[in-house]
N, C-alpha and C positions, 0 to 999 in steps of 0.2 A: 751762405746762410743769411743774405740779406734781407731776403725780404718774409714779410707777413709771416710771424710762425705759425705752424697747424698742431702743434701740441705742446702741452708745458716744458717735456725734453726740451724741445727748439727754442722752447723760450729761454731757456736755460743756457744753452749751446751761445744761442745768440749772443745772449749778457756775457758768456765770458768770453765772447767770439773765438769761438773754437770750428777752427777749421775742420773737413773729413779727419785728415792724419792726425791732426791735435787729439780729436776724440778719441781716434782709437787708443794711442798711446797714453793719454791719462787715464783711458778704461782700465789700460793691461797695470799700469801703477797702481790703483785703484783696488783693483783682483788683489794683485798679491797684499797689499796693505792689509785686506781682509781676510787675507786667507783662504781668497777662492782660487779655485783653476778653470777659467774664464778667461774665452778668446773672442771676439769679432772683428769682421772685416769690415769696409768702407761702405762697402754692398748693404751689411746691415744696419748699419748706422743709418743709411740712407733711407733706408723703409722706416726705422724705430721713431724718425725724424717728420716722415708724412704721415707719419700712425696708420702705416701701411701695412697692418696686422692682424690675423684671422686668430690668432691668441697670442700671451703672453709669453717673451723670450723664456728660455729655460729658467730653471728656478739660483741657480751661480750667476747669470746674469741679471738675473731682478734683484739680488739680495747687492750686488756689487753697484749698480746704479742707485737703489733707496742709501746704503754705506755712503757712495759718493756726493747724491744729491741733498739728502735727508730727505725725501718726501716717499711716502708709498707707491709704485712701482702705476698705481690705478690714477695717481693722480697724472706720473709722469708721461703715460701716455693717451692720458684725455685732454681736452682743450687745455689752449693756454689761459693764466690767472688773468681775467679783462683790467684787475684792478692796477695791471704791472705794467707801464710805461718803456715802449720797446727804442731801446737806444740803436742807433743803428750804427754800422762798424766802418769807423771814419776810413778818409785816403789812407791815411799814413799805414795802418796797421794794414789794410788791403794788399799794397804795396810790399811790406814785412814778411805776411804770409807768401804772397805771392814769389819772393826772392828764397825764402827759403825751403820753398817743397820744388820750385825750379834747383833749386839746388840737389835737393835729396836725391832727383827723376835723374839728373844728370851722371849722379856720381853712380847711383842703381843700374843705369843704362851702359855704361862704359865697359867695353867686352872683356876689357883688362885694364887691372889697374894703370893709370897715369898719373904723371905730376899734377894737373888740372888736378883731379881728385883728393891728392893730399894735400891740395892748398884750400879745396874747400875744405876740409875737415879742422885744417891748422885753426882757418879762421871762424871757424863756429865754435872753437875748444876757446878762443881768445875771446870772441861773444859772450860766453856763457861764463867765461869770470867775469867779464864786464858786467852782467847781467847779475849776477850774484850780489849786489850793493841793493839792488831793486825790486827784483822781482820775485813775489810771494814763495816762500819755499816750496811746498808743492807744488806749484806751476814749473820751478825751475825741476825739480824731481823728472818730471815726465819729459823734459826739453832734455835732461843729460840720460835719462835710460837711451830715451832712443838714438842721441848721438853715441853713446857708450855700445849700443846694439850695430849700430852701422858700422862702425869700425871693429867691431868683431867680426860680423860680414865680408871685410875688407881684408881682413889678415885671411881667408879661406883663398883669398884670389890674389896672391902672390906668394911667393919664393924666394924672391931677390932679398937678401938682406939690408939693404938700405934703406927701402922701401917697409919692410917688418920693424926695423929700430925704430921710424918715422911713426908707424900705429902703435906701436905700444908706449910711444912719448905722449901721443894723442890720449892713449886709453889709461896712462896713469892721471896723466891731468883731467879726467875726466870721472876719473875715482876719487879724485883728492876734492874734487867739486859735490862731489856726490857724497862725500865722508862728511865735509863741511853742510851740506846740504841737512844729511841724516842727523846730525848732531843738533842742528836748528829744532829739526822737528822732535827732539827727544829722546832717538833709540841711540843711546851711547853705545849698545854692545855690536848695532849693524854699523854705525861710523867707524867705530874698530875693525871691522873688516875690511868697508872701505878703502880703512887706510892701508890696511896689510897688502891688498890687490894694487896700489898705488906702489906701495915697497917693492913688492914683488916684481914687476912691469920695470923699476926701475934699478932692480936687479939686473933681471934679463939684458937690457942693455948698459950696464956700466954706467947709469947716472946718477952722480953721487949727490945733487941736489931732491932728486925725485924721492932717492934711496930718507937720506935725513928726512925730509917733511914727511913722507908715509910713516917711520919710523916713531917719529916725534908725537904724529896725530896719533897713531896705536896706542901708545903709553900711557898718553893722556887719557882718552877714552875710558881706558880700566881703572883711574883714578877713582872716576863719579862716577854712581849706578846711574844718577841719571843728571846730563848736565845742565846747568842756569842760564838762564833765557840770555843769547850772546850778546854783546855789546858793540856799540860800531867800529869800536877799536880793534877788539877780538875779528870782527867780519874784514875788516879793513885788513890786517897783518896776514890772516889766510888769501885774502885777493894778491895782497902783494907779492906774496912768497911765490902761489902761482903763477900769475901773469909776468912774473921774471924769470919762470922757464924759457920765454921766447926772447930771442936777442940780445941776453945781458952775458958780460963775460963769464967763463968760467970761473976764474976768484971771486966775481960777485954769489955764483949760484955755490960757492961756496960754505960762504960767508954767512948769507941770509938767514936759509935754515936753523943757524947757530940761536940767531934772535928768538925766531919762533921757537926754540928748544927751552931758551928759558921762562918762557912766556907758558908754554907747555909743562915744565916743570911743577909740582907740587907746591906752594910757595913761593914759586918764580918770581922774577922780576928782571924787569929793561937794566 
């Protein structure tokens, strides 16, 4: 989406440099936030983007992009605004996408599951807490559904239990991002779910670090109808608690959750 856009969508797309897959997956976030049941594919993207159009997308998908973009649906797919100054989408992040939908192609193409594949997965679950210090909530929303969607794709296509432990370690940690996630944006009652899908996962395999932090975030949750804007302390102790699923001992992934428990707690304190 480099070059020259030919309609405001693309203008749009552009500035937030959203690749084909990006748009789709922020579309399908998008939908449900509003309430719609609204699907498109790459293929439409791609025409909605040349305004390559003899009418207007169905009526769940116009009401879901004016929800997304704020603008009316006529604006988004007539020319771009002349007065908006079109940034264009440096090396680096070219490079970023590019690494990561090679990644996606790879793990989608693979006839069966492999190791190769669950180490891409591990490390995008490890990304995306990293990423969680930085990057806008709803951006990161749409980055963990679709990681959270792949690895549910993933457990279809094996049997082996080691290999099932290995994605549901994946798919709590990627609930417990997505709990923290939801709670950023305000719906404390879907973070509480969230988190229960995090416990639960961490049920299923006997991990008692997994088990306490889903746990812990559940509780908390039902405290507040709705929770107060987080702090970096608060965003900072959920990263940690996470990203010390991977490598730390087990007395550590013991231990942790404790912190966060009190932290969690009604009146808590360190």
């Amino acid at each position: 989406m480099a070059h020259e856009p030919r309609t405001r969508l693309e203008q749009l797309a552009n500035a937030a440099h959203l690749s084909l897959r990006r748009f789709v997956s922020n579309f399908q976030v998008e939908a449900r936030l509003c309430g719609e049941k609204a699907t498109i594919s790459e293929r439409s993207v791609k025409r909605w983007l040349a305004g390559d159009l003899d009418e207007l997308p169905r009526s769940a998908a116009c009401r879901v992009l004016e929800h997304w973009w704020g603008e009316p649906v006529e604006h988004l797919f007539g020319p771009p605004d002349p007065n908006v100054v079109q940034v264009g989408v440096t090396g680096e992040e070219l490079v970023v996408n590019a690494g990561r939908e090679s990644a996606q192609h790879a793990i989608e193409a693979a006839s069966s599951l492999d190791p190769s594949a669950l180490e891409h997965l591990h490390a995008a679950a490890q990304r995306a807490a990293r990423a969680y210090y930085v990057v806008p909530p709803l951006e990161m929303l749409a980055d963990l559904v679709r990681l959270r969607d792949t690895v549910y794709d993933q457990l279809d296509r094996t049997h082996k239990p080691r290999q099932q432990a290995e994605l549901y370690l994946i798919a709590g940690e990627v609930c417990g991002l997505l709990s923290s996630v939801t709670w950023d944006l305000g719906n404390a009652d879907m973070a509480e779910e969230q988190a229960r899908a995090a416990h639960t996962y961490g049920n299923v395999i006997d991990h008692p670090s997994l088990c306490a932090w889903g746990a812990c975030s559940a509780s908390h949750s039902r405290v507040l109808v709705r929770p107060p804007a987080p702090s970096r302390g608060d965003r900072d102790e959920r990263v940690g608690v996470r990203t010390s699923w991977h490598g730390a001992s087990e007395t550590a992934l013991r231990q942790r959750p404790r912190v966060g428990a009190r932290r969690c707690a009604p009146g808590g304190h360190d």
